[in-house]
C-alpha positions in Angstrom: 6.6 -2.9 -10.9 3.0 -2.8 -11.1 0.1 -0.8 -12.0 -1.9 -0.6 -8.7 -5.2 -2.8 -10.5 -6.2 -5.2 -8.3 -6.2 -8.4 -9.7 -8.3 -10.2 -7.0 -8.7 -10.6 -2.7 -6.4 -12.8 -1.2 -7.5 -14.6 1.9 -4.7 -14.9 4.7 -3.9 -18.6 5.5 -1.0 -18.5 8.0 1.4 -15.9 9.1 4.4 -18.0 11.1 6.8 -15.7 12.8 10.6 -16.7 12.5 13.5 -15.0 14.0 14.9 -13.2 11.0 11.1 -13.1 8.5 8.0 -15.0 8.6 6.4 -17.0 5.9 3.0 -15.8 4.3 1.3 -18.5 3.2 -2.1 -16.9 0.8 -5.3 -18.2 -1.0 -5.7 -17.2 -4.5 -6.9 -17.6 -7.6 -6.7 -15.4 -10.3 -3.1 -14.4 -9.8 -2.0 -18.3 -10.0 -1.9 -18.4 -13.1 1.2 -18.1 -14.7 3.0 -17.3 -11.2 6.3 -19.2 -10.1 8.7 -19.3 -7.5 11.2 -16.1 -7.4 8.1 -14.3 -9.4 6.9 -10.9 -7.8 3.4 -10.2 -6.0 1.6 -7.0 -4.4 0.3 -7.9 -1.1 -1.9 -5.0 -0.2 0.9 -3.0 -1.4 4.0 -4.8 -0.4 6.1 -6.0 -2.9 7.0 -9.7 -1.7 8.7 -12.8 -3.8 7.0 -16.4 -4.5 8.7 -18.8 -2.5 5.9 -21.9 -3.4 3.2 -22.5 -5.2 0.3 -24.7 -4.9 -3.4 -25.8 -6.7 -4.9 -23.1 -4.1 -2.6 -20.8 -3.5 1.1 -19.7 -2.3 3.7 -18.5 0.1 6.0 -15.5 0.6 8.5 -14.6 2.9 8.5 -11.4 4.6 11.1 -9.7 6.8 10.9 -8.4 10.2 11.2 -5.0 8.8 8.8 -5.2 6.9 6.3 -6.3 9.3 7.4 -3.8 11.3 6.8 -0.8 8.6 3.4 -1.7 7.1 0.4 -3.6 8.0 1.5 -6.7 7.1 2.6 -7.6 10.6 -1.0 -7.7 12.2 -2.3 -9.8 9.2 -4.7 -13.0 10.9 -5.6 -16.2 9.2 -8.8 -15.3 7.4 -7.7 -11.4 6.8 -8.3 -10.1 2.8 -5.6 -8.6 1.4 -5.4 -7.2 -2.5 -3.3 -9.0 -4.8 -1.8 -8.0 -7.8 1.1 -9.8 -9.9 4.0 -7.8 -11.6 3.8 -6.1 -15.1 4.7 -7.8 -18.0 6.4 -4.7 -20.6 3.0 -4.8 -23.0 0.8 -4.8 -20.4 -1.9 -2.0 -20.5 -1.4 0.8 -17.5 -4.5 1.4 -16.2 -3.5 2.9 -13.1 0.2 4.3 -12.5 3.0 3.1 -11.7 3.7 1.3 -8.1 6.8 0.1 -7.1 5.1 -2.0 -3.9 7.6 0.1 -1.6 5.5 1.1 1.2 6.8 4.5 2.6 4.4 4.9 5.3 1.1 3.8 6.9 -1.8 5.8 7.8 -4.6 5.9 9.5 -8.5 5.9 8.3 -10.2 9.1 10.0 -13.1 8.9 8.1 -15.4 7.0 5.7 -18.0 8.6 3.8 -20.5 7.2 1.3 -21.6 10.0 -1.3 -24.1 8.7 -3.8 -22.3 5.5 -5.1 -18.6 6.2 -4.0 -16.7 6.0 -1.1 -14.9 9.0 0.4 -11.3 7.8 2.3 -9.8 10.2 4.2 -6.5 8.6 5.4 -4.4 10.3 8.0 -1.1 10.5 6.3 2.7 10.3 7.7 5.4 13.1 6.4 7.1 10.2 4.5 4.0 10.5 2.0 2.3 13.9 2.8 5.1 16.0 0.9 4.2 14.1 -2.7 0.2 13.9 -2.1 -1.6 16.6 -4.6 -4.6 17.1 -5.8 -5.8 15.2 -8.8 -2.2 13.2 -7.8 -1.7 9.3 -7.5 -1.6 7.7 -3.8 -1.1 4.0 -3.7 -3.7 2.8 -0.8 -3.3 -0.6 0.2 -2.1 -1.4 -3.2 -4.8 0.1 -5.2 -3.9 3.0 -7.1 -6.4 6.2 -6.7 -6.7 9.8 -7.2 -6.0 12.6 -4.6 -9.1 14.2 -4.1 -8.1 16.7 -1.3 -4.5 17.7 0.8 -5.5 19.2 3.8 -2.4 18.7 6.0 -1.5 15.6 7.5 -5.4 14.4 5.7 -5.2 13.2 2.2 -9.2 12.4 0.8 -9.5 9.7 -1.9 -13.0 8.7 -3.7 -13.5 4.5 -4.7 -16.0 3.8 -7.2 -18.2 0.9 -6.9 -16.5 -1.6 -8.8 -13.0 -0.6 -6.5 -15.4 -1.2 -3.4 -16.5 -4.1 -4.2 -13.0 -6.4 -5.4 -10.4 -4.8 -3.2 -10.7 -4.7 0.6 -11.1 -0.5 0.8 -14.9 -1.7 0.6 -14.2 -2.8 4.2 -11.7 -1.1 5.3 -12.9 1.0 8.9 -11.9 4.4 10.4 -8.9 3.5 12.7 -7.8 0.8 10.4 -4.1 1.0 9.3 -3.0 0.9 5.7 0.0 1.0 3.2 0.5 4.0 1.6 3.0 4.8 -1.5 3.3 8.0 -2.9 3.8 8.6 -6.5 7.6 7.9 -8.1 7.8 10.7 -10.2 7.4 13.1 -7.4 10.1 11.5 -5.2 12.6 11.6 -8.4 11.4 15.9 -8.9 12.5 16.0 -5.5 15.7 14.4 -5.6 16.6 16.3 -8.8 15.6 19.7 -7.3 18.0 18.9 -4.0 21.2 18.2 -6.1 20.5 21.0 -8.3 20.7 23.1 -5.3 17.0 24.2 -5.8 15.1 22.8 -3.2 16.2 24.0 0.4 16.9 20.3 2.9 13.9 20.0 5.0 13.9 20.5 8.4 14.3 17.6 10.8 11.1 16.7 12.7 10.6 17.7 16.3 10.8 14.0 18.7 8.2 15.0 20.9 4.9 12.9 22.5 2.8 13.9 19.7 5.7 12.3 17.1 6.2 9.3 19.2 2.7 8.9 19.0 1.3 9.2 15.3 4.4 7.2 14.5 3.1 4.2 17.0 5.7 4.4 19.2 3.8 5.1 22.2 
């Protein structure tokens, strides 16, 4: 579980590709401390285990799947990625609650600077789009922010400075990919509504060109 704060930038050392995962091998700092083998770590949003640990940083494995469903897969040695360690129970909230499972990327469609913050607007998948609402929590790349805007499949987000400046939205670019976790209290409403019988099943999506394509696969 953690907070969506990020603790510091992570810089990418190595990404090596096995058959069945790939190891992630990070540079850090801040979240060395304390950290251990088996111990949980948000990678730009991804919730991934310790395997080592060293005097400048550590290594994670990843799965082919989830390479495959968030941005993690295209990450290059030298790449910044947000880093945040797991709560402890008495730590302070300051953000909301983040699991680190991704349910979607998006895609940047447009980057805005109004007086000293950042306007995101992230083109948004319908794994995430049904939970986004205004003045709502989105998880972007592991920092947690508030919903500015909905506006159907858009979702806007402002950064303030200091969020600019120590997580890697203050260089993130329009067609850039990123993770995107929507809030857990609105996935359990949902599920509570369905088996009370007061939510209709939604309709399954139309497999067409213009699917295949916002969902990469063409």
């Amino acid at each position: 579980m953690f907070s969506g704060i990020v603790e510091e930038m992570g810089v990418v050392r190595s990404l090596i590709r096995g058959t069945a995962q790939a190891r992630l091998s990070l540079m850090a700092r801040t979240v060395l401390e304390d950290l251990h083998p088996g111990d949980s770590v948000s990678v730009s949003g991804v919730c991934v285990t310790v395997t080592d640990v060293d005097e400048s940083g550590f290594s994670v494995d990843v799965s082919t799947e989830t390479l495959a469903v968030t941005t993690l897969g295209a990450l290059v040695a030298g790449a910044a990625v947000n880093l945040e360690r797991a709560l402890k129970v008495n730590d302070r909230l300051g953000g909301h609650l983040v699991m680190g499972h991704v349910d979607g990327t998006g895609v940047l469609c447009e980057r805005v600077q109004q007086g000293n913050t950042v306007l995101l607007t992230v083109d948004a998948p319908d794994s995430v789009l049904p939970y986004c609402v205004r003045k709502g929590s989105l998880t972007v790349d592991g920092v947690s922010l508030t919903i500015n805007a909905v506006s159907e499949p858009r979702v806007r987000v402002a950064v303030i400075p200091h969020t600019v400046a120590v997580t890697t939205l203050g260089t993130v670019q329009t067609g850039n990919a990123v993770n995107l976790e929507s809030d857990l209290i609105g996935k359990y409403v949902e599920r509570l509504l369905h088996n009370s019988g007061r939510l209709p099943e939604r309709a399954a999506p139309v497999i067409d060109r213009d699917y295949l394509r916002k969902h990469g696969l063409l």
